[in-house]
C-alpha positions as CSV (number, residue, x, y, z in Angstrom):
1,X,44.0,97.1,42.4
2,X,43.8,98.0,38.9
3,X,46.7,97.4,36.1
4,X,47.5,101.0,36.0
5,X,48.1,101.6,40.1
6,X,50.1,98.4,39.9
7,X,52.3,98.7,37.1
8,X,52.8,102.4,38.7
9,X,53.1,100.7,42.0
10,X,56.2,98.6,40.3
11,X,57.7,101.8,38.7
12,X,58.4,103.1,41.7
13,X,59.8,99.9,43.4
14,X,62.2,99.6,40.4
15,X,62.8,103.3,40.8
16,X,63.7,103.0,45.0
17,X,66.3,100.2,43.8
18,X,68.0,102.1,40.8
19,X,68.2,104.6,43.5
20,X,70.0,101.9,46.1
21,X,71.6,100.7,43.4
22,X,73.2,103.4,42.4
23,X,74.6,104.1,46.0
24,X,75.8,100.6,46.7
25,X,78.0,101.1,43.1
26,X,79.5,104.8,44.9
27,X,79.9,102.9,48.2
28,X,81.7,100.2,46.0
29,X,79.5,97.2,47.4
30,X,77.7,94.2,46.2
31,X,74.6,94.8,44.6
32,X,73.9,91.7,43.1
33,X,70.2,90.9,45.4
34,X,69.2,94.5,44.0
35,X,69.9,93.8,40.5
36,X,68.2,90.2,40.7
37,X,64.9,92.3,42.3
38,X,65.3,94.8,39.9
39,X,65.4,92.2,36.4
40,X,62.4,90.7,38.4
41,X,60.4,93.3,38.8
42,X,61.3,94.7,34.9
43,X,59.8,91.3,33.8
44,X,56.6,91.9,35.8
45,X,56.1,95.3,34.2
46,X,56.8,93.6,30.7
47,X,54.6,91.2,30.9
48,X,51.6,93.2,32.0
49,X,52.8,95.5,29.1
50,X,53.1,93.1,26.6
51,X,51.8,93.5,23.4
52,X,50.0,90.8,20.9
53,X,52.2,90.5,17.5
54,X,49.0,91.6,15.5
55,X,49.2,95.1,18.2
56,X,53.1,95.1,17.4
57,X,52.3,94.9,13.5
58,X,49.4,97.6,13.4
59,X,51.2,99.8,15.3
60,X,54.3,99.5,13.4
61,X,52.9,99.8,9.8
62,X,50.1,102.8,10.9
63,X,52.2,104.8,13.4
64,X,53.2,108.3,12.1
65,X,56.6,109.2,10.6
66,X,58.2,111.3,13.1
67,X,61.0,111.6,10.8
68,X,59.2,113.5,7.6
């Protein structure tokens, strides 16, 4: 499995819990597993999406001003 189809492969995990998430908040339950699965799973998707500081810096300085 590739990085891409497995970071997409998390999206949509953290994307079927937001969405039972979201329901156990209207139902007025616990969701506490779901959020624990869903910090999990955004720290898997931020660590294969991590960038080096010297990425972080280039991109910073050399990115175009969206604001002129």
């Amino acid at each position: 499995m590739s990085q891409t189809q497995y970071l997409k492969m998390l999206e949509k995990e953290i994307q079927k819990l937001n969405k039972k998430i979201d329901l156990k908040i209207l139902k007025g339950e616990v969701y506490r597993k779901e959020a624990r699965d869903h910090r999990l799973l955004l720290k898997k998707v931020r660590y294969h999406t991590k960038q080096s500081f010297s990425q972080r810096m280039i991109h910073l300085f050399f990115r175009k001003n969206i604001y002129a």
